[in-house]
Every structure is written in structure tokens, then in C-alpha cells.
C-alpha positions, 0 to 999 in steps of 0.5 A, spaced: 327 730 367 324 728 360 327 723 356 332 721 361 329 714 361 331 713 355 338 713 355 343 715 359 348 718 353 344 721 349 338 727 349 331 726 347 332 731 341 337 727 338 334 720 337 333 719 330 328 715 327 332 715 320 339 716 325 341 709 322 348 709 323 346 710 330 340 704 330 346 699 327 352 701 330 349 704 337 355 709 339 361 704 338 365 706 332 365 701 326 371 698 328 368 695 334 364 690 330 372 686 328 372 687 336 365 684 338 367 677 332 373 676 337 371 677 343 365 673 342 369 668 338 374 668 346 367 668 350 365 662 345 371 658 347 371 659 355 363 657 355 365 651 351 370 649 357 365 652 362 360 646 359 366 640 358 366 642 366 359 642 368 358 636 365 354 631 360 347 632 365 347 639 360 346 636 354 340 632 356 333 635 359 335 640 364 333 640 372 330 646 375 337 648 377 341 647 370 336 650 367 337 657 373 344 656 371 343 655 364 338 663 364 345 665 368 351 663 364 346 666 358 346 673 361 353 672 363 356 672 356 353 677 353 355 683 356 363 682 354 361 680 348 358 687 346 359 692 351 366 695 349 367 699 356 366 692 359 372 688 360 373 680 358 376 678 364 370 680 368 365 676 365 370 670 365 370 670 372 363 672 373 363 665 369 368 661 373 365 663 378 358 660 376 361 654 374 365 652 381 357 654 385 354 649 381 360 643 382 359 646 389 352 645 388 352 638 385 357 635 391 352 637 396 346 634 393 350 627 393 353 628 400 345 630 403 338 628 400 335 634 402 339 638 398 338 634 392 331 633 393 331 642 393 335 642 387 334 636 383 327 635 384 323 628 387 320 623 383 313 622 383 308 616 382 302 618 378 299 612 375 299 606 379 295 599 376 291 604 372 288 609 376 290 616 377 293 619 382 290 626 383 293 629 389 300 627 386 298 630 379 295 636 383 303 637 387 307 637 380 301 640 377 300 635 372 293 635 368 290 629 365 290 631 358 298 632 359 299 626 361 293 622 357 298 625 351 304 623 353 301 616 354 298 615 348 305 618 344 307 612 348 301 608 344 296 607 350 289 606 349 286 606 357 289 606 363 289 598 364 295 598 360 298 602 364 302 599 371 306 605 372 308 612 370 313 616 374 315 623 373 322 624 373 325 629 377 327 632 370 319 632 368 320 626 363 315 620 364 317 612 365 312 609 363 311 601 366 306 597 361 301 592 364 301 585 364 296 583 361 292 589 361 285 590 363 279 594 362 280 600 364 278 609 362 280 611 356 285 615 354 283 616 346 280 624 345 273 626 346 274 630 340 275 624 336 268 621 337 269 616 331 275 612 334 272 612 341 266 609 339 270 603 336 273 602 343 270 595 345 267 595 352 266 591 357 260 591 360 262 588 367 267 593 369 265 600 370 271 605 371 271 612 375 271 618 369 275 622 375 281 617 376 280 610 372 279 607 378 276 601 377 269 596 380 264 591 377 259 593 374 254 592 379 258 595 385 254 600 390 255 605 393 256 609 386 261 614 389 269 612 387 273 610 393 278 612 390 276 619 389 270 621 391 268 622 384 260 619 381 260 619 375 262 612 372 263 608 365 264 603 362 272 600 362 275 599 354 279 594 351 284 596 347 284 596 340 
């Protein structure tokens, strides 16, 4: 049995490493390449009306289940492209196929809830008045330094500009200024030591390091009654 993973056609003793004929063509003869140009240029046209059908929700961020239709067609078309003893017309309906499951799926996810929220996802609020939400951070597993990116690409500086932020069902962020802000943690880098010192504090607010929550500065107990975390500093203002 040796040499019977390699390929079903060929022999062990007959794979060359200087065969370049082989390495470039395969088995197929030359004029196949003229065939893969037209039948790649046929797959293309199909694929472009396959996305005109689906919709304008595939040229923006894709949902979990566009993006499992999207991995799909891309394993769909490539085989009829370049396969010579596969036919057009079966990848064409495995295509069709695929196009009418999610239609299908996109009118149950608007006539029931439950199945939009299985394959759409949910909206989630993962800042509220500038404190962390950490158990909703925790069941989109978001970390602080993904969102504390995202907040300063949105030119934030501390929590306490912060109103909200939801995570969309696509993993984008809406994110709601506060008016004014407050003091609140701050979100520049550690490993930016200069700017993080030029941060004016405010010694009567102290915030949880944790989650942002904040207290006055002479509140006890120590413990976050947000959290649970105790260790604290002082809320900054924004530059």
C-alpha cells in the first residue's frame, strides 16, 4: 500500500521532482488551460448573479452566517473551474442550491426572533455610563485591550466619555459619547508612559482598575461593588 496516499492515479516511482510538465499541467493536457479560462469566466458570471440575489448585506461586514456562506460558494466554484471530468452544470446547482438555502434562511430570521438571533447574532452592551461590562465582555469574548482599541480609534481617552458602546451582531461597535464627560479609567496604553503621565487626575474620584466603575475618593469599603475588584485609581480627565 505504500505511496497510495499520495495519489490515486499516479505511482510512487513515477512522481518526479524535475516532471515540470506534470507540476504545472497536473494530468490534463495543455488545451484544458483554454477550457479552465471559460469555464472560470462561466463560474464568474454565475457567482456575480449568485451575489446580485443574495444581497447588498454581502458587500458590507458579514454575519456569522454569511461568512459560512461566503467559505461555502468559495469551495463550490472551485472545482468546476479546474476539474476537467467535473461538469459546469453541477457545480451551477450546488451553487443555486446554496443561494436559495440562505434566501430561505434570511426569511425565517424575519418571520422568528429565535432564528435571527441563531444566525445573525445578538447585540450586546458592553459599556454603560463608563464602566465595563465584564460578564457581557466575557460571552463575546471581547478583551479590554480589543475594546480600549477600539475606543481610542474612536478618539477616546477614558471611560467617562463614554455613554455606551454596543457590539453589534456583525462585531462592529456603536459607540455613544458622554455629555459632559466625567472622570473616568483611562484607556491610553501603559506602554506609553509619557502621555499617561500628562493625564490630569482627579483626586476626588477614584475609579475601579477592573471595570471603570467609579466612587468618591474617600468611599469605603475598598472592594468594587461593580466587580468585586480592589484595586483602584484615580479617574482622569481627558486631554
Amino acid at each position: 500500500m505504500e505511496g497510495e496516499g499520495l495519489t490515486q492515479d499516479m505511482k510512487k516511482e513515477e512522481i518526479q521532482i524535475t516532471d515540470w510538465q506534470r507540476i504545472l499541467l497536473g494530468q490534463a493536457p495543455v488545451e484544458f488551460l483554454l477550457e479552465v479560462v471559460v469555464r472560470t469566466l462561466i463560474i464568474y458570471l454565475v457567482l456575480v448573479l449568485a451575489m446580485r440575489v443574495l444581497g447588498k448585506r454581502m458587500n458590507a461586514q458579514l454575519s456569522v452566517a454569511e461568512l459560512s456562506v461566503m467559505i461555502m460558494l468559495g469551495g463550490i466554484v472551485s472545482v468546476p473551474m479546474q476539474v476537467p471530468n467535473r461538469g459546469l452544470l453541477h457545480g451551477i446547482l450546488v451553487l443555486s442550491c446554496m443561494v436559495g438555502m440562505y434566501r430561505g434562511i434570511n426569511w425565517l430570521a424575519y418571520r422568528f426572533r429565535r432564528v435571527e438571533q441563531l444566525t445573525q447574532g445578538n447585540l450586546h452592551i458592553v459599556v454603560t455610563d463608563g464602566v465595563l461590562d465584564l460578564e457581557a465582555m466575557t460571552r463575546v469574548r471581547l478583551s479590554r485591550q480589543q475594546l480600549f482599541a477600539n475606543l481610542r480609534a474612536a478618539e477616546m481617552q477614558q471611560l467617562g466619555q463614554v455613554k455606551r458602546v454596543y457590539m453589534e451582531a456583525n462585531g462592529k461597535f456603536s459607540i455613544y459619547p458622554q455629555e459632559p464627560p466625567r472622570p473616568g479609567l483611562s484607556l491610553l496604553p501603559e506602554k506609553d508612559p509619557a502621555i499617561r503621565q500628562a493625564e490630569p487626575e482627579d483626586s476626588a474620584v477614584k475609579v475601579c482598575l477592573q471595570c471603570g466603575h467609579p466612587e468618591p475618593a474617600d468611599h469605603k469599603p475598598w472592594q468594587c461593588p461593580h466587580c468585586g475588584h480592589q484595586h483602584w485609581t484615580y479617574g482622569v480627565h481627558t486631554l
